[in-house]
C-alpha positions as CSV (number, residue, x, y, z in Angstrom):
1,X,28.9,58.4,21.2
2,X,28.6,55.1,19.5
3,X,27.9,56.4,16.1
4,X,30.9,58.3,16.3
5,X,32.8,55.0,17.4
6,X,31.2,52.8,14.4
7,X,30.2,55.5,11.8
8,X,33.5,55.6,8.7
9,X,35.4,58.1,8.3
10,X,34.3,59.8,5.3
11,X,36.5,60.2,2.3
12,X,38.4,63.3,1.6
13,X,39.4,64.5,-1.7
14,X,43.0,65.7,-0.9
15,X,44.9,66.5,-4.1
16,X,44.2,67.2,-7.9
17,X,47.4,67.2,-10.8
18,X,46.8,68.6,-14.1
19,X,48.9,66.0,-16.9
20,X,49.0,66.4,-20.2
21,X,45.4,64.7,-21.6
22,X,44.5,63.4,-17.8
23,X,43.7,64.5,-14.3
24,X,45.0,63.1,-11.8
25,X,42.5,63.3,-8.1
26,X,43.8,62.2,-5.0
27,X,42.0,60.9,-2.0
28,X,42.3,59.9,1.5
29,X,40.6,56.3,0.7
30,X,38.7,54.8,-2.7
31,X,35.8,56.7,-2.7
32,X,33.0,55.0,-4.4
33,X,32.4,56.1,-7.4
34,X,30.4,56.8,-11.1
35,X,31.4,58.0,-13.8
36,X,29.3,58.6,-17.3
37,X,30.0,59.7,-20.6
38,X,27.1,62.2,-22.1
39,X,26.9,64.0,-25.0
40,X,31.0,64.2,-25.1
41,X,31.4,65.4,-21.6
42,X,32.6,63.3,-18.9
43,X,31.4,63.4,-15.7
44,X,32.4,61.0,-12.3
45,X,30.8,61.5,-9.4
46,X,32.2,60.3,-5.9
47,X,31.0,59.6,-2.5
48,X,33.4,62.0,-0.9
49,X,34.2,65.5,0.5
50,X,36.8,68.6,-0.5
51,X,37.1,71.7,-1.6
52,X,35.5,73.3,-5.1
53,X,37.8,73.6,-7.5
54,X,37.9,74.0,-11.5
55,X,41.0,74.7,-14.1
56,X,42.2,73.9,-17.4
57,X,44.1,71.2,-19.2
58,X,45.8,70.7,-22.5
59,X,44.5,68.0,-24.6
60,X,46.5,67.8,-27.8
61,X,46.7,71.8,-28.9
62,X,42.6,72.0,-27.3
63,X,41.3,73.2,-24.2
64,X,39.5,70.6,-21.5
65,X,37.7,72.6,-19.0
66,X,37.4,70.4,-15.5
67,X,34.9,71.9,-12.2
68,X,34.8,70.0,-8.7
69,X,31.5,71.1,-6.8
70,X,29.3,69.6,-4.5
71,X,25.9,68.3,-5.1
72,X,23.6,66.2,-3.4
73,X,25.2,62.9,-4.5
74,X,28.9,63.9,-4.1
75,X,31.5,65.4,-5.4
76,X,31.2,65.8,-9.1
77,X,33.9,66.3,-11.5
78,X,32.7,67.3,-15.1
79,X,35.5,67.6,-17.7
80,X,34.0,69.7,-21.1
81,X,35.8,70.6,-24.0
82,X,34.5,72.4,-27.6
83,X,34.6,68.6,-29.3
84,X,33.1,65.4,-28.0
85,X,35.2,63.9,-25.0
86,X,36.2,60.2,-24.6
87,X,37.9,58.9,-21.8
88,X,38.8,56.4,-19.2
89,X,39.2,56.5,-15.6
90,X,41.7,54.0,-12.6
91,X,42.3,54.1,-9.4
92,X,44.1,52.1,-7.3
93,X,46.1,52.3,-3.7
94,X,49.3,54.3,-3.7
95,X,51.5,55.6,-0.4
96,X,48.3,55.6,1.8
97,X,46.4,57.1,-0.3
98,X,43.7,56.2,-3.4
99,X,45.0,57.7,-6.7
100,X,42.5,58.1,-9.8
101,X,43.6,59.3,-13.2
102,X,41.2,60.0,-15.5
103,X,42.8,59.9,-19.4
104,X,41.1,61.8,-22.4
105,X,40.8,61.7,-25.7
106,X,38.8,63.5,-28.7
C-alpha cells in the first residue's frame, strides 16, 4: 500500500502531430530522455509508456519514416529516411502537459 502511495506516476505518451520536417510527441510529464544520432537515423528513447505507433512525414519533397515501440529501456522513437538524417529535439511545459518537437533536416 505504501509503494502505491510513494511510487510516481509513470509518464504517458499521450499525443503525436506530424509537421512539415518535425514531429511533434506529447506527454503527460517530461519523460526523461536520450536521444542519438547513428548512421543518419535518429533515434530518442524515453522513460515512458503508450501505444505503438509508426507513420510518415514530409521532409522537403522526401519521405521520413517514424516507429514508436516498446523495448526494454522505453519507448523508442526511430525516424529513418533514404539520406542521412540530422536533427534536433525540445521539450518544454505547455497546458499541463510536456511537449517535444523533434526538427529534421538532410
Amino acid at each position: 500500500m505504501i509503494g502505491r502511495l510513494t511510487a510516481p506516476v509513470p509518464v504517458e505518451l499521450q499525443q503525436v502531430e506530424v509537421l512539415p520536417g518535425a514531429l511533434v510527441v506529447w506527454f503527460s510529464d517530461e519523460p526523461k530522455l536520450h536521444g542519438e544520432l547513428v548512421d543518419g537515423t535518429l533515434g530518442l528513447l524515453f522513460d515512458a509508456r503508450g501505444k505503438p505507433q509508426n507513420g510518415q512525414l514530409k521532409l522537403g519533397d522526401k519521405v521520413v519514416n517514424w516507429r514508436l515501440r516498446h523495448t526494454d529501456g522505453g519507448l523508442l522513437l526511430t525516424l529513418v529516411a533514404a539520406r542521412a538524417l540530422q536533427g534536433d529535439w525540445a521539450g518544454a511545459s505547455r497546458d499541463g502537459r510536456w511537449r517535444l518537437q523533434v526538427n529534421l533536416r538532410e
